[in-house]
C-alpha positions in Angstrom: -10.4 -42.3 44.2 -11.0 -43.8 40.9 -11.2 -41.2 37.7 -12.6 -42.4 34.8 -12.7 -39.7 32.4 -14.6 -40.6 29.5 -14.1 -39.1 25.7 -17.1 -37.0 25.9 -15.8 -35.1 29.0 -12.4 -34.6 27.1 -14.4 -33.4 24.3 -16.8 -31.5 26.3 -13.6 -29.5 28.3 -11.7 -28.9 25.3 -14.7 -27.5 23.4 -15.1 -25.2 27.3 -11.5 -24.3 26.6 -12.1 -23.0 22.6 -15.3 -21.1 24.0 -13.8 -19.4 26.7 -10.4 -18.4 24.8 -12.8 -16.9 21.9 -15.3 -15.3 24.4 -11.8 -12.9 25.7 -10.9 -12.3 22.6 -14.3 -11.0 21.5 -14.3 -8.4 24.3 -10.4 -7.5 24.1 -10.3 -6.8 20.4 -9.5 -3.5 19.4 -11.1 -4.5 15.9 -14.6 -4.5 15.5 -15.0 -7.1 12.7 -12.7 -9.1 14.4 -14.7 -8.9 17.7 -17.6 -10.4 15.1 -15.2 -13.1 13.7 -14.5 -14.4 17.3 -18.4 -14.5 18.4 -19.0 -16.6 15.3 -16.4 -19.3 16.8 -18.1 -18.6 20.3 -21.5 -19.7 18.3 -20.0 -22.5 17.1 -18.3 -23.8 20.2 -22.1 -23.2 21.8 -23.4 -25.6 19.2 -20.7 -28.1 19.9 -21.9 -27.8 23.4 -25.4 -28.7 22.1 -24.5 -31.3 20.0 -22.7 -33.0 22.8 -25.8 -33.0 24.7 -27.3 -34.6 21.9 -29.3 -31.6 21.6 -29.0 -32.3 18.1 -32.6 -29.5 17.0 -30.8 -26.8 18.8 -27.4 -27.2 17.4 -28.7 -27.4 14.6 -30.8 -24.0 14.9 -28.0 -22.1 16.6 -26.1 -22.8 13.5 -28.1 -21.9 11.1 -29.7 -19.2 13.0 -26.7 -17.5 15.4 -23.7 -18.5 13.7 -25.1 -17.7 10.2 -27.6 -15.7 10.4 -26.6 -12.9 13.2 -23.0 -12.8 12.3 -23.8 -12.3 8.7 -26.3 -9.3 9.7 -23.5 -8.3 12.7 -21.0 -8.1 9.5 -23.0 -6.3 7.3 -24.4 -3.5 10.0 -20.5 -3.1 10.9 -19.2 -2.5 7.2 -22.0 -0.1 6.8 -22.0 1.8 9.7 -18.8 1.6 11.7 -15.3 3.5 10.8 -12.3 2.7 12.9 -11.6 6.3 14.2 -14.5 5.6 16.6 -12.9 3.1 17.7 -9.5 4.0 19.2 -10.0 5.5 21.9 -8.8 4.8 25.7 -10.6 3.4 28.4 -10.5 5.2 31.7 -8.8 3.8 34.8 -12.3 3.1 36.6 -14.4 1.5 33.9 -11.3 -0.6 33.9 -11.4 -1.0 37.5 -14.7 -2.1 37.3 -14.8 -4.5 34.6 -12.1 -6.6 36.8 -14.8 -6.3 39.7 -17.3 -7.5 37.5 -15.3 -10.1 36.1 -14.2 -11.1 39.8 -17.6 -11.5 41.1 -19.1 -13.3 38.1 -15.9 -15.9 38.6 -17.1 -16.4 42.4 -20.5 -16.5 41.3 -19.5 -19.7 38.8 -16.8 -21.3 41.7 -19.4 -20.8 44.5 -22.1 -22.7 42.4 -19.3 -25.4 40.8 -18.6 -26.0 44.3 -22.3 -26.3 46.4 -24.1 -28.5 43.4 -23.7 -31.5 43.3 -24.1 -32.2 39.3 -24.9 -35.9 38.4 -25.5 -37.1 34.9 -28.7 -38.6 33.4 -28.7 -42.9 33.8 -30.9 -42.3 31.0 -28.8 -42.9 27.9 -31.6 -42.7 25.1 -32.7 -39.5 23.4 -36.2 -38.3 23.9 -36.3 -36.3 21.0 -39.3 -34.9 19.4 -39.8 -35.2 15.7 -38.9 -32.4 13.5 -42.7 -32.0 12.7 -43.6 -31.4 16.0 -41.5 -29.0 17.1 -42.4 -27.4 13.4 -45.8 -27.4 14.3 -45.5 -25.7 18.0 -42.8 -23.4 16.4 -45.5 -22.0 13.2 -48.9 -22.7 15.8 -51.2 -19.9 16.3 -52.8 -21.5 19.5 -51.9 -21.2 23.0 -48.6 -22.3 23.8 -47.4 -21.9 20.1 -44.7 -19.6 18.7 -45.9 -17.8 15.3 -46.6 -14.5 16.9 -43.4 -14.2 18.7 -41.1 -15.4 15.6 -42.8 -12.7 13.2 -42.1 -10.3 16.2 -38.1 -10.8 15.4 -38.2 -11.2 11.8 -40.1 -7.7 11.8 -37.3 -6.1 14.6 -34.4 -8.1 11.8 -35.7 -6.4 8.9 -36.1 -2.8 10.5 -32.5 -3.4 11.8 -31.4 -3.8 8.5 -33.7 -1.0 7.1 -32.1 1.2 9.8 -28.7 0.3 9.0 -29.3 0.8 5.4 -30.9 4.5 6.2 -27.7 5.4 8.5 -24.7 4.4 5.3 -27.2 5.9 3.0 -26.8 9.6 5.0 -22.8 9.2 4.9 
């Protein structure tokens, strides 16, 4: 059996590895801001994955959009609103009995999917990527099919997320 493993798939696993590691440590973190600190290095491990793809809009947007963005507005909402005493508190024997569950049946899920598809990459080797103007235009369109309703939608729910946050740190 001949493997030839190629520098992207090195690059591709270890970038899998960095993900995964920082993925525990976001849920396992006593440490809220810490918990936000790992999710920024899951975000940028996810645009890795993108840009490995050659995916290069969407890296590009889950940079500047996730892992700056969200985290920055995760980090502010947390030194607003959160204390640590909230925090410290013990989990009971059967929500820990069914996060392993969980945890075991989403790894079957992945192994049981790994194993019955039969993934083959692209022959095609060049990049059919739109131009920056036209993903602009179907991103700010009003017509059918375009996303200007939607993306006003969010920045409205951001900025009352913020307002809210603002109202809660206000009260203490």
């Amino acid at each position: 059996m001949n493997m030839n493993i190629t520098l992207q798939q090195v690059a591709f696993f270890a970038v899998a590895i960095f993900i995964t590691v920082f993925s525990v440590m976001t849920v396992t973190t006593s440490k809220i801001l810490r918990s936000a600190t790992y999710l920024l290095f899951v975000l940028f491990g996810t645009a890795a994955i993108y840009f490995l793809l050659d995916y290069t809009f969407l890296g590009a947007v889950q940079l500047m959009v996730y892992a700056g963005g969200i985290i920055v507005l995760y980090v502010f909402s947390i030194l607003l609103t959160s204390s640590d005493q909230s925090m410290n508190q013990k989990l009971k024997k059967s929500k820990i009995i069914a996060s392993l569950i969980a945890a075991i049946a989403g790894a079957v899920i992945v192994l049981f999917i790994i194993m019955t598809h039969h993934f083959v990459p692209s022959a095609s080797t060049e990049t059919d990527e739109l131009a920056m103007k036209t993903i602009g235009r179907a991103l700010m369109g009003s017509d059918k099919y375009q996303y200007l309703l939607p993306f006003e939608a969010i920045s409205v729910l951001l900025l009352a997320c913020i307002i809210g946050g603002l109202l809660i740190a206000r009260k203490r």
